[in-house]
C-alpha positions, 0 to 999 in steps of 0.5 A: 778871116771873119768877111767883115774883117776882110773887107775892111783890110781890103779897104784900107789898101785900096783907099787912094791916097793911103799907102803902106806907111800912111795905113802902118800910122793908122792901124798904129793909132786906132787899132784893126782897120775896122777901129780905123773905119769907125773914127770920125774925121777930126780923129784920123785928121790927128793922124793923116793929111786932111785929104787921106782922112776925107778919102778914109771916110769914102768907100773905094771905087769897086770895093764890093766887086773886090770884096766878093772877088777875094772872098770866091779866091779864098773858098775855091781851094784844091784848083789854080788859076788857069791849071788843073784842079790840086787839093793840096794847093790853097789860098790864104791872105795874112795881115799885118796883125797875122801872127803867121805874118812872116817875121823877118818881112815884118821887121823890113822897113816896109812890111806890106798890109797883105799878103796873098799866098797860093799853095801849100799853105798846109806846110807853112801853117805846119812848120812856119816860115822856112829859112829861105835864100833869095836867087836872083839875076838876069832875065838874059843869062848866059846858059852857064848862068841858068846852069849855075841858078838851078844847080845852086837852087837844087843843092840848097833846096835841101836845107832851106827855100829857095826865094826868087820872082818868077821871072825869065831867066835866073829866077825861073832857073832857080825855082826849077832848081829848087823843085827838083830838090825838094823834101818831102812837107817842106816848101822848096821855094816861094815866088814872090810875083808882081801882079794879083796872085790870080794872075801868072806873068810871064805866060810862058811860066804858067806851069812853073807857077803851077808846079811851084804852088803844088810845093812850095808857094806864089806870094803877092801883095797886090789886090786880086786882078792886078795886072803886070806894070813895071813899077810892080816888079822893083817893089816886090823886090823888098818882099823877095830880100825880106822872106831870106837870110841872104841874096845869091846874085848869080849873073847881073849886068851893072844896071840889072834889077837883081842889084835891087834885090841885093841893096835890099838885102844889105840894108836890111842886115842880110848876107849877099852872095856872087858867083864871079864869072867871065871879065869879058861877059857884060852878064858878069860886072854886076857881081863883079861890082858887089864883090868889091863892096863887099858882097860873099864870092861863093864857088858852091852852095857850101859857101852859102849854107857855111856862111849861114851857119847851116848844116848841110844833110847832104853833100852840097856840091856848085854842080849836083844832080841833073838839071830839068829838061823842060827850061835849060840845056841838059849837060853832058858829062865832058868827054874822056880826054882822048875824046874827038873835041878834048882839044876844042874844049881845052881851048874853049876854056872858061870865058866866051870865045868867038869863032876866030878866036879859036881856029887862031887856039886850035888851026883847025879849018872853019867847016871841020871847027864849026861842025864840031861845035855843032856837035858839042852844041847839040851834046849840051856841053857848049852854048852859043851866045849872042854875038857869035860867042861860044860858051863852054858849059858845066865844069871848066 
């Protein structure tokens, strides 16, 4: 993009009082930004209010310092923010009037006048942009929850990308899941982010960011600089459901921002996906409550690629391979059904149970049951989750 191009984008989407619908009249009206620029006050007055037409003829606040900051981001390829120095990583700004714009966010409600990608745009310039499946849900998941997000996520990443928001939790758990199964010059997922596509947030997923631009890519909206604020993170959440042929809802509770994602998704004509869980787990009533308004109930990533109507090129199974050491617990296979805490996993089953509740299944004695939940702990095939509760993990 020629700089005088770029900077009269950069413009319109900083001029106060003009936002997304107000520029989409604009740029309907008079053409690129440039033409917009060039109208008098009387012209743009046909269009906007009379204060947008007097703001349109102002130059923004800092527009030259964020011109020249935008510019040096897009000619520093091959090293990212904060991490070590990759060729393959890029950077690139699409428009509105981009015939790389992404599609299916073009044709949403609310498409945004830039978007800001960081990774491998190679990839995206090669193929076009990847079918794709939004994965959403809580920043505080159950470990099953983290389980299941990267399981579905890796068994997917076969076959499309994998769409969530760089968030703790369910997201971080997707993209993870995403990465280990990745193909070769293919984007394995894309984190839709809600600050300046300079900036990573949370910190503690810097090298996640990292590993996610080496295969796949970071997409904002928001200028260069632009710091994490919370009204950012809901209104990213148009752009995660509009880049996906559907939303996965793995664990939400009923007022979780994952549902968000989810009315997104189902007004803008897409599939929405719930894995049910426990009838006693908080985690859980989110989707429960989307499976009664109608929302897919999947048990494996078959479901979902059935559902799109895609092939899988390889087995799809709710569990396949191993999951990522560095951001979940790995999980063990269960034991043989002679094994010293058969009896305790049978008991344990499906749903959280308290301390409790199981000496009451089992008879055993407190220390002899609570060192080996210890142990089954410490083996990955039990978590302990807040309020006392044990969870068994993997296959139930």
């Amino acid at each position: 993009m020629p700089p005088d191009e770029l900077a009269a984008w950069l413009r319109l989407t900083l001029t106060p009082g003009v936002g997304n619908a107000t520029a989409r009249r604009l740029l309907a009206a008079f053409g690129l930004p440039q033409q917009v620029f060039a109208q008098s006050a009387s012209a743009l007055r046909q269009v906007v209010t009379a204060a947008q037409a007097s703001a349109l003829l102002q130059e923004p606040p800092g527009l030259p310092a964020q011109i020249e900051t935008t510019w040096q981001w897009l000619m520093q390829p091959g090293e990212e923010a904060g991490g070590p120095q990759d060729a393959a990583v890029t950077r690139s700004i699409v428009t509105l009037g981009d015939e790389n714009y992404p599609p299916s966010l073009l044709a949403t409600e609310d498409p945004p006048l830039l978007l800001y990608l960081m990774g491998r745009c190679d990839w995206l310039q090669a193929t076009g942009w990847p079918a794709a499946l939004a994965i959403v849900g809580s920043r505080n998941p159950t470990p099953q929850g983290q389980i299941n997000a990267r399981q579905f996520a890796q068994a997917l990443a076969g076959q499309m990308a994998v769409v969530s928001g760089l968030a703790l939790g369910i997201d971080g758990a997707a993209h993870e899941g995403a990465l280990q199964g990745a193909q070769p010059e293919r984007l394995a997922t894309i984190a839709v982010i809600g600050t300046g596509a300079d900036r990573v947030y949370p910190a503690r997923h810097r090298d996640l960011a990292h590993r996610i631009a080496r295969q796949g890519l970071l997409v904002s909206e928001y200028p260069l600089g632009t710091p994490p604020a919370a009204a950012n993170f809901p209104k990213r959440n148009r752009i995660i459901s509009g880049l996906s042929l559907g939303a996965l809802v793995v664990e939400a509770a009923l007022q979780s921002g994952s549902l968000i994602t989810a009315r997104l998704a189902a007004e803008q004509g897409k599939e929405v996906f719930a894995i049910p869980g426990s009838i006693h787990g908080t985690q859980s009533r989110g989707c429960h409550a989307l499976i009664r308004q109608g929302a897919k109930l999947v048990e494996t990533a078959q479901d979902i690629l059935e559902e799109l109507r895609l092939p899988a090129s390889r087995p799809a199974p709710a569990a396949p391979a191993t999951p990522a050491p560095s951001t979940a617990p790995t999980v063990s296979a269960p034991p043989p059904a002679g094994g010293p805490h058969a009896s305790l996993l049978t008991a344990l089953g499906a749903d959280p149970a308290s301390l409790d509740a199981l000496q009451a299944r089992t008879g055993w004695p407190t220390p002899q049951l609570q060192a080996a939940l210890l142990e089954l702990e410490l083996a990955g095939q039990v978590g302990r989750l807040p309020g006392g509760l044990f969870q068994r993990l993997g296959a139930a």
